[in-house]
C-alpha positions in Angstrom: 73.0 164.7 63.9 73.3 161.8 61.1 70.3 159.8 60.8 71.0 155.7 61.6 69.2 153.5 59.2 67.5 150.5 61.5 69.3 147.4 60.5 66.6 145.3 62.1 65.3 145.9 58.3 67.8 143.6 56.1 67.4 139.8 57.2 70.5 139.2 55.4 73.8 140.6 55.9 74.7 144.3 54.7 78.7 144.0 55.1 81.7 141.6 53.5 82.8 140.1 56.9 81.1 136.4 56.0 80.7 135.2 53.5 77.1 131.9 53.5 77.8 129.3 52.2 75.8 128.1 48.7 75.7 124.6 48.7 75.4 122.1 51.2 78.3 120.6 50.8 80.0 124.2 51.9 77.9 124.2 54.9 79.7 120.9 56.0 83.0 122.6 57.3 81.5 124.8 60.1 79.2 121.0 61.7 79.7 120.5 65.3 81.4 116.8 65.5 79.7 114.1 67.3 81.5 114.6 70.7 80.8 118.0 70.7 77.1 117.4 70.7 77.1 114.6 73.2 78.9 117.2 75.3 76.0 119.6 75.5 73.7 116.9 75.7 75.1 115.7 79.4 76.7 118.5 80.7 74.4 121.6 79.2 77.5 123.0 76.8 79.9 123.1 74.1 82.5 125.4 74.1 86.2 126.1 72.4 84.0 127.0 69.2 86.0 129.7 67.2 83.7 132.0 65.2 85.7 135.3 65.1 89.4 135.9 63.3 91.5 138.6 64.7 90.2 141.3 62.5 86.6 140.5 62.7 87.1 141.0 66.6 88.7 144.2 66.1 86.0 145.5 63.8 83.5 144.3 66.3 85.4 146.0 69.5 85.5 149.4 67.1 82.0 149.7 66.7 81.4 148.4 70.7 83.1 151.7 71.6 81.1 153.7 69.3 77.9 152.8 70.7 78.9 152.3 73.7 78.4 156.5 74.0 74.8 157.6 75.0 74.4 160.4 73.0 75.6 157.8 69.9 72.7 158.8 67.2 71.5 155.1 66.9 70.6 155.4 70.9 67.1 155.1 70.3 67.0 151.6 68.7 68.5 149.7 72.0 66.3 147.6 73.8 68.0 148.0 76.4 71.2 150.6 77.5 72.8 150.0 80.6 76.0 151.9 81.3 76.3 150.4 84.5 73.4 147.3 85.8 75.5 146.6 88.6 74.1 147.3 92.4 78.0 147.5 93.4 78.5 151.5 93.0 82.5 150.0 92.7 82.0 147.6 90.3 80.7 148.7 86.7 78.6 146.1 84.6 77.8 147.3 81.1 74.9 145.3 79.6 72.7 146.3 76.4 70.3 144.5 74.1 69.3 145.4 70.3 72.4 146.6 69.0 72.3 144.5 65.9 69.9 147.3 65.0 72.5 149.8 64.8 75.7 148.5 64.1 76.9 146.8 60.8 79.4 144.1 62.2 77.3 143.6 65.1 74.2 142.9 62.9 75.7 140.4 60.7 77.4 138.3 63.6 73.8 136.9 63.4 74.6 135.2 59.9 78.0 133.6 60.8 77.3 130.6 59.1 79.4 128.9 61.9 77.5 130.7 64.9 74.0 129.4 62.7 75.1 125.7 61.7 75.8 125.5 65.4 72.6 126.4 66.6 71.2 124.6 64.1 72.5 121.2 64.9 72.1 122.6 68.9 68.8 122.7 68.4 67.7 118.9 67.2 68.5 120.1 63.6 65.4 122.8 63.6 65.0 126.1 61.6 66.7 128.9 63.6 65.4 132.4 64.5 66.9 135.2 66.6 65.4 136.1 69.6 67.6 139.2 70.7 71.8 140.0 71.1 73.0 141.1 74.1 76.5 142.8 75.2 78.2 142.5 78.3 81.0 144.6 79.2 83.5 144.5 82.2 86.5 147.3 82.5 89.5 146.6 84.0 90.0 146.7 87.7 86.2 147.6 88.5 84.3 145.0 86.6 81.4 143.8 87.9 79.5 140.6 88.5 76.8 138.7 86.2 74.9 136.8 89.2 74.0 132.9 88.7 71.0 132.3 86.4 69.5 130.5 83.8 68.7 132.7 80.7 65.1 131.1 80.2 63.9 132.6 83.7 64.1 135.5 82.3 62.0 134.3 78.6 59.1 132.4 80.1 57.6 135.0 77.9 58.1 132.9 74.8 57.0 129.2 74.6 57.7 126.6 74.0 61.4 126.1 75.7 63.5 125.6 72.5 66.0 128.3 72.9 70.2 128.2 72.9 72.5 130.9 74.3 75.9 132.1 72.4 78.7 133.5 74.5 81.2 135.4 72.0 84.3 136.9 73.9 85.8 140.2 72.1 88.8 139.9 75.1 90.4 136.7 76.0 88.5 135.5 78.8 89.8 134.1 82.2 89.2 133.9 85.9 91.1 136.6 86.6 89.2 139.5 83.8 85.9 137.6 85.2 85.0 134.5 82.4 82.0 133.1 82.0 81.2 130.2 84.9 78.8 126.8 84.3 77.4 124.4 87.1 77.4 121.4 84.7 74.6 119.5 84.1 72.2 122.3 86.0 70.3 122.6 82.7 68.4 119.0 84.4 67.8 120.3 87.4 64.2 122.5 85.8 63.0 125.7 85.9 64.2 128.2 89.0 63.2 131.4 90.2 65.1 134.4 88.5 67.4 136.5 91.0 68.5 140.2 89.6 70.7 140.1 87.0 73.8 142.0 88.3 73.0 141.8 91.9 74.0 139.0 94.8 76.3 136.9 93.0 74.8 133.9 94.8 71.4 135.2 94.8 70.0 131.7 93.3 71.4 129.7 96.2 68.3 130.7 98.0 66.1 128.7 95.2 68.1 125.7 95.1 67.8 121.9 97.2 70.3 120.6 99.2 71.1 117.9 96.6 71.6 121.2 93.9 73.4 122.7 96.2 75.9 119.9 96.8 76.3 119.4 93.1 77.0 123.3 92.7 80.4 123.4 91.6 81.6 125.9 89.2 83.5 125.7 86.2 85.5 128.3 84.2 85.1 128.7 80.9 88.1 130.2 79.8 88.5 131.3 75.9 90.8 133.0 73.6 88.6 135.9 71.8 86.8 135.3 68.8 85.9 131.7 70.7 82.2 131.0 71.9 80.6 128.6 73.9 77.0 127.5 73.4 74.6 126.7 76.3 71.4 125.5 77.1 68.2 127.8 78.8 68.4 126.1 82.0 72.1 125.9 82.5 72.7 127.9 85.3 75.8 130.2 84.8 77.4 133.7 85.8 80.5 134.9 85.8 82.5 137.0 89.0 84.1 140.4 89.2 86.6 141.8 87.0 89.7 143.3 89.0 91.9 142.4 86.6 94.1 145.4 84.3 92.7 143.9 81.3 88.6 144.6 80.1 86.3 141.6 79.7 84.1 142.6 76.4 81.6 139.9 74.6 78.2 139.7 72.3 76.0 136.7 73.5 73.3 135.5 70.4 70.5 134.4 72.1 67.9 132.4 69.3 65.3 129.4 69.6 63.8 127.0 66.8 61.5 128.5 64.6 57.7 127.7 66.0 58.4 129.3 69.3 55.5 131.6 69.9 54.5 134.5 72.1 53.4 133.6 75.6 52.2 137.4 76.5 49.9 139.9 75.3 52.9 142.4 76.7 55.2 143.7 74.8 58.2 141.1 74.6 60.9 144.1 73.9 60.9 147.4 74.2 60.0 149.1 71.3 58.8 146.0 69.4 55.3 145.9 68.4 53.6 143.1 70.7 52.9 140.0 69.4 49.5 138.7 70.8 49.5 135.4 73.0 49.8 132.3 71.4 50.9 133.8 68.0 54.2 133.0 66.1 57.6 135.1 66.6 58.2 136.0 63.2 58.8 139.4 61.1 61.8 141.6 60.9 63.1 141.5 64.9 62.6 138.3 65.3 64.0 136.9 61.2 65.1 133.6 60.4 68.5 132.8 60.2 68.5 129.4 59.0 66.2 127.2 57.2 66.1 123.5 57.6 
């Protein structure tokens, strides 16, 4: 069996598919506008944003298959490997973390200088460091749900709140293939209770007010792929059931501003060595991606 190298050990990028920018002035095509940050400021998210071209997705969506496989050599470097995390046994929900580990494209999706200007100016114009990537994966006519949540229910682990979420589709996304879904201007309403991941679709309802629950109206975020949409750790957001003949693939970037520290003596994720309570989330899994 061919031994993987661990990418987690280059904090640059090891392939040709971007290219950073070198001056400032080069960094200036690939800013947010003015509207689109006053968007995410009221409502919780900016989306539309196109990071991919055609060939980049493809690239991406070749080495998504190849990992994809259990018995891929690199297997051992997940953080996570779900081949199904749904509690439908009709519906099929594939979900991993810590592939940038193991795949090339995937790795350097972290330094797409216009994934990392985003976040940059996302997160009040702060240093940005990665926190971990995700994959979500819903076949055609089985797909299953991604139940209502906010991501940072799930990080209270790290402190303090400064984190952003990147949603990346590798399909074109719509209601019917099972988009991505935001209650706008949720990211106000605090911190909630974390339901399961892939279970109830509406397993948060039981956490929210009345008033929430009268202001709970979904909206679709529907995107060609190679587009991403950027939201905050409290927005609450999911996304329904795939029965659709066309898959629903994407990579979400998840990343906060450079300071955030450990809030656990555990370990933060799996196979990670544990950064003690109170320290700094720094070294080679957790590298800076942008320097302000």
């Amino acid at each position: 069996m061919s031994i993987i190298k661990d990418l987690a050990d280059y904090d640059h990028p090891v392939s040709d598919m971007f290219q950073l920018p070198k001056s400032a002035a080069e960094w200036e095509q690939y800013k947010l506008s003015d509207e689109q940050l006053a968007h995410f400021k009221e409502f919780g998210y900016v989306s539309g944003i196109k990071l991919l071209e055609d060939w980049q997705v493809d690239l991406l969506n070749q080495e998504l298959a190849e990992i994809m496989d259990p018995n891929h050599p690199g297997h051992h470097l997940f953080y996570e490997f779900h081949s199904n995390e749904s509690q439908d046994p009709n519906s099929v929900l594939f979900h991993s973390l810590g592939h940038w580990r193991i795949a090339p494209g995937l790795h350097d999706v972290l330094w797409n200088p216009a994934f990392i200007m985003a976040a940059h100016q996302l997160l009040d114009n702060k240093s940005v460091r990665f926190w971990h990537d995700q994959l979500f994966c819903k076949p055609a006519l089985h797909g299953g749900v991604v139940a209502w949540h906010q991501d940072y229910s799930y990080w209270t682990r790290t402190i303090a709140m400064q984190h952003l979420t990147c949603w990346t589709g590798l399909d074109d996304a719509n209601t019917e293939n099972g988009c991505l879904h935001y209650i706008p201007k949720s990211h106000k309403w605090g911190l909630l209770d974390a339901p399961s991941l892939a279970g109830d679709m509406d397993g948060l309802m039981k956490y929210l007010s009345e008033d929430q629950k009268k202001e709970f109206k979904p909206t679709p975020i529907e995107l060609k792929k190679g587009f991403a949409t950027f939201h905050h750790p409290l927005m609450v957001h999911g996304s329904y059931e795939n029965k659709s003949e066309r898959s629903r693939r994407a990579f979400v970037l998840n990343v906060f501003a450079d300071g955030t520290v450990s809030n656990t003596d555990d370990e933060l994720l799996a196979g990670v060595p544990k950064v003690p309570k109170g320290n700094k989330m720094d070294g080679k899994f957790f590298p800076l991606l942008y320097s302000s």
